[in-house]
C-alpha positions as CSV (number, residue, x, y, z in Angstrom):
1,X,-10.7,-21.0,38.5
2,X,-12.8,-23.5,40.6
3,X,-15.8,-21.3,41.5
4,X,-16.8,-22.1,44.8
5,X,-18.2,-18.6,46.4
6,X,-20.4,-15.6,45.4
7,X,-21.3,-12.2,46.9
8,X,-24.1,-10.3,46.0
9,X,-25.0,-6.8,47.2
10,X,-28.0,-5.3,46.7
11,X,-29.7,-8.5,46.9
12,X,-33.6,-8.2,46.7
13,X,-36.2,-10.8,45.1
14,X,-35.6,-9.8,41.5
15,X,-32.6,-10.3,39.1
16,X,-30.0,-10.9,42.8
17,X,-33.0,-13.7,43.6
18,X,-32.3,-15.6,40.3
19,X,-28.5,-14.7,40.5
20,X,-28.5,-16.7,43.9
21,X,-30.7,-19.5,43.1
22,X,-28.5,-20.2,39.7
23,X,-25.3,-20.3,41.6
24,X,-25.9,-22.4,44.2
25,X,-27.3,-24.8,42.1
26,X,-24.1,-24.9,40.6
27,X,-22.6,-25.3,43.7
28,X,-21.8,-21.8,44.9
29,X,-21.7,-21.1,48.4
30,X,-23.9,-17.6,48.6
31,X,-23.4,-14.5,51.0
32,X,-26.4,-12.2,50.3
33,X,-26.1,-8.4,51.5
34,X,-28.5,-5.6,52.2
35,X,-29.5,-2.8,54.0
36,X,-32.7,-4.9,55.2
37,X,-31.2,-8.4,55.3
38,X,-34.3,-9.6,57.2
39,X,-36.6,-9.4,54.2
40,X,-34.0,-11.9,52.3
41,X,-34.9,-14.8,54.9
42,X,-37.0,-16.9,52.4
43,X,-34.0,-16.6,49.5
44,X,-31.0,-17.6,51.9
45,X,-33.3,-20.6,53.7
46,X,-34.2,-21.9,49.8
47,X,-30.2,-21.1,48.4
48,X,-28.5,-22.1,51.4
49,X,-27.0,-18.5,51.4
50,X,-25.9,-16.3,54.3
51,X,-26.8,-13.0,54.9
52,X,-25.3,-9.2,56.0
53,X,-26.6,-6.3,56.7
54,X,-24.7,-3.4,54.5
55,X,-25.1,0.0,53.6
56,X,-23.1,-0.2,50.7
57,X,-22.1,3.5,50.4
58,X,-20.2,3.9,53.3
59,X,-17.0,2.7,53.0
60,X,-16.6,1.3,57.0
61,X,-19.8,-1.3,56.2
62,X,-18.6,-2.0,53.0
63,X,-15.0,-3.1,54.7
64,X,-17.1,-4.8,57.3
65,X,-19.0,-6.9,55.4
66,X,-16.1,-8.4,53.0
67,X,-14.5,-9.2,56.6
68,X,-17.1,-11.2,57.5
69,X,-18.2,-12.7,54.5
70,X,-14.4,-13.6,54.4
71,X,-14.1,-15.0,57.8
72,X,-17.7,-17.2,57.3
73,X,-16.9,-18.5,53.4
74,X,-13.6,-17.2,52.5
75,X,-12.5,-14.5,49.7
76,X,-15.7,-14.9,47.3
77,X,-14.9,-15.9,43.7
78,X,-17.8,-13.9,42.1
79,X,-18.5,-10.5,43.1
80,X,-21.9,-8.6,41.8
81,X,-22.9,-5.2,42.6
82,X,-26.9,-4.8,42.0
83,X,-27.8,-1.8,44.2
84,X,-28.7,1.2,42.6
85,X,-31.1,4.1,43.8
86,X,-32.4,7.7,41.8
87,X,-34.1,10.8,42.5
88,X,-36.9,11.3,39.9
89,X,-38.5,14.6,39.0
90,X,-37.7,17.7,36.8
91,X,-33.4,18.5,37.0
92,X,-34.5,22.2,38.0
93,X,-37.0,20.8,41.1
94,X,-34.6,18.1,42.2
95,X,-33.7,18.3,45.8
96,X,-29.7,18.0,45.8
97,X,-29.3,15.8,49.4
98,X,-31.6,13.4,47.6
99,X,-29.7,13.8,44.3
100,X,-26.4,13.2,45.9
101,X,-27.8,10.0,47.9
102,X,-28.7,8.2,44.3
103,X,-25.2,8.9,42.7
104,X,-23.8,7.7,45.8
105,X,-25.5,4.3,45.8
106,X,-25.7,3.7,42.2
107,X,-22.2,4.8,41.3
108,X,-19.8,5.3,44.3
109,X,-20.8,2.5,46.4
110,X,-20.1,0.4,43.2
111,X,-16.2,1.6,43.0
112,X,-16.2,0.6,47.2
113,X,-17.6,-3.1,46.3
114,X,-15.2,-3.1,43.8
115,X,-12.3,-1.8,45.3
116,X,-12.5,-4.2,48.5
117,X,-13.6,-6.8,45.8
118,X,-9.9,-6.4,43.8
119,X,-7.7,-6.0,47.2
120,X,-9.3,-9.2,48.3
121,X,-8.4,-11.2,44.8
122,X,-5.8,-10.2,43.7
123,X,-3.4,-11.9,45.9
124,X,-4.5,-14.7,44.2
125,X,-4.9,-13.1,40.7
126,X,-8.5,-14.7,40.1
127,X,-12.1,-13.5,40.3
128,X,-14.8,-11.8,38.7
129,X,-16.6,-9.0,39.3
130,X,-20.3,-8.0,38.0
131,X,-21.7,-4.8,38.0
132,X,-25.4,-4.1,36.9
133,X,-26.0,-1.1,34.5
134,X,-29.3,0.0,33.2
135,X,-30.2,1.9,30.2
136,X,-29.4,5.1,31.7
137,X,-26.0,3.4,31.7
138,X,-25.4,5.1,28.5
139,X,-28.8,7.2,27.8
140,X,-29.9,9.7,29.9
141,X,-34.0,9.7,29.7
142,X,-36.0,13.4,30.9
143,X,-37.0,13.1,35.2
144,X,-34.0,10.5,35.5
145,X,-30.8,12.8,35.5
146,X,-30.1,11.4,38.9
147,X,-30.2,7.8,37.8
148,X,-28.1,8.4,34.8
149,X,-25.4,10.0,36.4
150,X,-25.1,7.0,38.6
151,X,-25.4,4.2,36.0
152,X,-23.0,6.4,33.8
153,X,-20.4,6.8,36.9
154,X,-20.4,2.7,37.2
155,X,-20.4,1.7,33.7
156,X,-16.8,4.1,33.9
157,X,-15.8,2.7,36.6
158,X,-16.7,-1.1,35.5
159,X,-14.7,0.0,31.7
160,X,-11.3,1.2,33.5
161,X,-11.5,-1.4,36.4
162,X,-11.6,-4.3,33.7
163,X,-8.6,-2.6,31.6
164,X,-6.8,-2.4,35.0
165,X,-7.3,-5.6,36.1
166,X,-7.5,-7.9,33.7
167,X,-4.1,-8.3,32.8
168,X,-3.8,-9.4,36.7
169,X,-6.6,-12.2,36.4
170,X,-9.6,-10.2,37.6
171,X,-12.3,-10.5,34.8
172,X,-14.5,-7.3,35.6
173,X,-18.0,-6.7,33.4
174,X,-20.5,-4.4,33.4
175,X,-24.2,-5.3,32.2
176,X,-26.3,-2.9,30.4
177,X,-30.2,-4.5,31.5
178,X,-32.1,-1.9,28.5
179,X,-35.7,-2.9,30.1
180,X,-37.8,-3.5,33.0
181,X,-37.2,-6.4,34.9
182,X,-39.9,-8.8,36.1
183,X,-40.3,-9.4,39.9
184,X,-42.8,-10.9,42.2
185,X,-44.5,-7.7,42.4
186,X,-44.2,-6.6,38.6
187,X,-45.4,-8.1,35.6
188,X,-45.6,-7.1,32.1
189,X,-49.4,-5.7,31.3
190,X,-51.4,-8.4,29.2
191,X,-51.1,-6.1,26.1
192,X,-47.9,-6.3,26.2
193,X,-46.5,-9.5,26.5
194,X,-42.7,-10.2,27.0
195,X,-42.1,-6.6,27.5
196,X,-39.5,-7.1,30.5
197,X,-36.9,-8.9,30.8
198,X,-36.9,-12.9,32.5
199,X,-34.4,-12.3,35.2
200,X,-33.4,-16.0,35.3
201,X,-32.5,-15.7,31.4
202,X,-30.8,-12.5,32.5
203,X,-28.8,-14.5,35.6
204,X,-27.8,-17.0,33.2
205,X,-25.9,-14.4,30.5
206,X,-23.9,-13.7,34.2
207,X,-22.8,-17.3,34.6
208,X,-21.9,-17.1,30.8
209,X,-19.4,-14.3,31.3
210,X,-18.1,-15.9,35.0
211,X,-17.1,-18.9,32.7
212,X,-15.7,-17.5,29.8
213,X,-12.2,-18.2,28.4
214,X,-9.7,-16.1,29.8
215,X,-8.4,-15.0,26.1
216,X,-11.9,-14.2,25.1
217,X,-13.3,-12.4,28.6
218,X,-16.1,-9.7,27.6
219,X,-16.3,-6.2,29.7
220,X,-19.9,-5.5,28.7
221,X,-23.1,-7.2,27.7
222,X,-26.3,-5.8,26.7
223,X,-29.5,-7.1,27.4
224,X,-33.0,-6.5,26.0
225,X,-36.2,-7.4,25.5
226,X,-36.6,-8.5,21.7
227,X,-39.8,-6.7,21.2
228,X,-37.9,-4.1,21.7
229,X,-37.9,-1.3,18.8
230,X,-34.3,-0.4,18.7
């Protein structure tokens, strides 16, 4: 397939920032969606990209936005999913509003991406769709039960969506990131150096799996940092 248009939703200036700036450089036109599209000004004007304004767990916005990102660039050929949200704190003292509103953007809003992801190509029976997992994607850690329930609900819905739809020419994968990512506004301390993950080594492992061999296509990747003690 001839790769010529990505979404990316929950874009911010981390791992979606690298994501963005590695696929227009390989001549991706870029649709960049948030619920606060106006902090995302400096990306699209470097990337060329356009930008929505989407809260991604409801499903009205969510069908919005792949109208208009359809009707400004056409179906989008790469798909990722990057938003994710928790309520931290003891399971007994969690508040269960707040609770709820972390599964739902972590987990839910990922099977609405994805659903209006796979109506949209499989008409043509092409596309890929990325989701990004953590590694409460398949550990839960103590003060995170909020987070892990959403990271484990999309990594199930990432595993059953890519044995689904595969077979009809939607490559689907789910990555595990097992580490803190760098960003403008976090860095790793000095006595501990390479501790996080390089989000542009991480963004490249994406455009790996987008161009992989249909008879080899991947579901999941894991990535670390390799100081890591496993």
């Amino acid at each position: 397939m001839e790769l010529k248009s990505a979404l990316i939703v929950g874009a911010g200036s981390g791992l979606s920032a690298s994501l963005a700036r590695l696929f227009a450089r390989n001549g991706l036109q870029v649709a960049l969606a948030s619920r606060n599209p106006d902090r995302l000004a400096s990306l699209a004007h470097e990337t060329a990209a356009t930008t929505f304004a989407c809260e991604a767990a409801e499903p009205e916005e969510v069908g919005g936005l792949f109208d208009a990102v359809i009707a400004t660039q056409g179906v989008p050929d790469v798909v990722v999913y990057n938003a994710s949200a928790r309520a931290r704190g003891p399971v007994v003292e969690l508040d269960p509003a707040a609770v709820a509103r972390a599964i739902a953007v972590s987990g839910y809003a990922g099977f609405l991406v994805g659903q209006q992801a796979a109506r949209h190509m499989l008409p043509r029976g092409a596309g890929a769709i990325l989701f990004t997992g953590a590694s409460a994607s398949v550990k839960g850690y103590p003060n995170s039960s909020s987070f892990a329930m959403g990271k484990f609900a999309l990594r199930g819905l990432a595993q059953s969506m890519a044995r689904e739809l595969a077979p009809q020419g939607i490559h689907v994968a789910h990555f595990v990131i097992d580490g803190a990512i760098r960003n403008p506004g976090r860095t790793e301390p000095e006595d501990k150096p390479d501790s996080m993950l390089d989000p542009d080594a991480i963004a490249a492992s994406y455009w790996h799996v987008v161009q992989q061999p249909r008879s080899a296509w991947t579901w999941e990747v894991e990535l670390r940092p390799w100081v890591e003690r496993f």
